[in-house]
Structure formats: C-alpha cells, structure tokens
C-alpha positions, 0 to 999 in steps of 0.5 A, a space after each residue: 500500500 505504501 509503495 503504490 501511495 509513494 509513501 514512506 513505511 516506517 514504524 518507531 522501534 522503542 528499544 532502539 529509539 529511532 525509526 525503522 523501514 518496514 521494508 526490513 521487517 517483511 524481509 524478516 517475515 519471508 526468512 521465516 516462511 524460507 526457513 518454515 519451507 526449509 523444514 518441511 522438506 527436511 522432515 519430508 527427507 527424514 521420513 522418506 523410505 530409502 530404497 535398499 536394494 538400489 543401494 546395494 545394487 548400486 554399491 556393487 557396480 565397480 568401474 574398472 575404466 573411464 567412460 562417459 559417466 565418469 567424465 561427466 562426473 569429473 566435468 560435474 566436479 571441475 565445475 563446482 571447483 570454479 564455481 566454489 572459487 568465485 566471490 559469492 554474491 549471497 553476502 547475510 547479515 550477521 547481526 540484525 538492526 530490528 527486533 524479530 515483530 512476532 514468534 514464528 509459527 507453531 510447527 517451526 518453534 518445535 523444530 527449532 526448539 528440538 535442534 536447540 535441544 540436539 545441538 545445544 542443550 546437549 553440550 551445555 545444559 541450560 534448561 529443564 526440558 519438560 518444563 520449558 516445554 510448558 514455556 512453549 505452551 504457555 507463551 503461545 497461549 498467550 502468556 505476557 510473563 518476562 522469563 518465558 518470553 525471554 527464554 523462548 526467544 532466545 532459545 529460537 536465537 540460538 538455534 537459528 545461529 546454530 542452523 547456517 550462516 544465512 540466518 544469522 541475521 533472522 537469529 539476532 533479531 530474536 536476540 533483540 525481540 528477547 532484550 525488552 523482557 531482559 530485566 524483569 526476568 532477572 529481577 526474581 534473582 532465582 534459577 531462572 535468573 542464571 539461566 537467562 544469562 546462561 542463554 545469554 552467554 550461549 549466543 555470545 559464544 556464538 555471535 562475537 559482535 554481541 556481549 562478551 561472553 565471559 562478562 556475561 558468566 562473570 556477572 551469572 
C-alpha cells in the first residue's frame, strides 16, 4: 500500500529509539516462511523410505575404466571447483538492526526448539526440558510473563545461529525481540535468573559482535 501511495513505511522501534523501514521487517517475515519451507522438506527427507536394494545394487557396480559417466562426473566436479572459487554474491547479515515483530509459527518453534535441544542443550545444559516445554505452551497461549518470553526467544536465537550462516541475521533479531523482557526476568534473582544469562552467554559464544561472553558468566 505504501509503495503504490509513494509513501514512506516506517514504524518507531522503542528499544532502539529511532525509526525503522518496514521494508526490513517483511524481509524478516519471508526468512521465516524460507526457513518454515526449509523444514518441511527436511522432515519430508527424514521420513522418506530409502530404497535398499538400489543401494546395494548400486554399491556393487565397480568401474574398472573411464567412460562417459565418469567424465561427466569429473566435468560435474571441475565445475563446482570454479564455481566454489568465485566471490559469492549471497553476502547475510550477521547481526540484525530490528527486533524479530512476532514468534514464528507453531510447527517451526518445535523444530527449532528440538535442534536447540540436539545441538545445544546437549553440550551445555541450560534448561529443564519438560518444563520449558510448558514455556512453549504457555507463551503461545498467550502468556505476557518476562522469563518465558525471554527464554523462548532466545532459545529460537540460538538455534537459528546454530542452523547456517544465512540466518544469522533472522537469529539476532530474536536476540533483540528477547532484550525488552531482559530485566524483569532477572529481577526474581532465582534459577531462572542464571539461566537467562546462561542463554545469554550461549549466543555470545556464538555471535562475537554481541556481549562478551565471559562478562556475561562473570556477572551469572
């Protein structure tokens, strides 16, 4: 509508005190939907019956001399090789200037809260499983209360940073969607308190262009 008026869209972004296009948000609604749609197919893959005999019949074929196959393959590979030498144009943001606007979908939370679960909580356990899992259910039923909405955005930040680079930038505006419940979800000063830090040095670990994540633990 803005474009077709000639207007600008902007809207005031309170935790960083200035105005922001609205051109930047919608791209971060089509990451989201690219990410959700990168799921999908992933789950499709994971449950796709593999076909066994294929594979082996596949696996006994030995080629003994050089054919036409195996110089496409090789062209195939050459290929690739020079394709892989060249300056890439896809260059993604590493760090986000606007707050994620809302949580993504339902169905992509899980996965993303499954892969946290696999890639992070795995080698730093952080959160009570069960129980976050109710965090999860809560906030999407609506809860307004700091620590859960803190603690499910940065969970969603870290597993989007642990995905691929190219989300880099969808992760961080989590980071910055979680900053505003920051204060009221450590005033309790109680578990929950070391685990917001805990999340927080996490992303650091991950992302140097944010906190230190040794002030971060010093101050847990």
């Amino acid at each position: 509508p803005c474009e077709r008026n000639s207007t600008v869209c902007e809207y005031f972004d309170s935790a960083k005190g200035k105005r922001v296009s609205r051109n930047y948000v919608v791209h971060l609604q089509q990451k989201i939907k690219a990410l959700e749609l990168q799921h999908d197919q992933m789950e499709r893959n994971r449950t796709a019956t593999p076909d066994l005999e294929g594979m082996v019949r596949s696996g006994g074929l030995v080629t003994l001399k050089e054919n036409a196959e195996t110089r496409k393959a090789r062209r195939i590979r050459d290929h690739s090789t020079l394709e892989s030498a060249k300056p890439t144009s896809k260059v993604y943001p590493l760090v986000s200037s606007v707050a994620a606007p809302e949580l993504p979908s339902r169905h992509l939370t899980e996965n993303l809260v499954d892969s946290f679960n696999r890639k992070a909580q795995f080698m730093l356990p952080t959160l009570h499983e069960p129980s976050f899992n109710r965090t999860v259910d809560n906030v999407y039923n609506g809860s307004t209360d700091a620590y859960e909405n803190f603690v499910l955005r940065m969970v969603l930040s870290v597993s989007m940073q642990k995905l691929d680079t190219q989300y880099a930038g969808l992760a961080d505006s989590y980071y910055l969607a979680a900053m505003p419940y920051l204060q009221k979800a450590i005033q309790r000063k109680n578990v929950g308190t070391l685990q917001c830090l805990a999340l927080i040095a996490q992303y650091s670990m991950i992302t140097p262009t944010r906190a230190a994540s040794y002030w971060v633990v010093g101050l847990a």
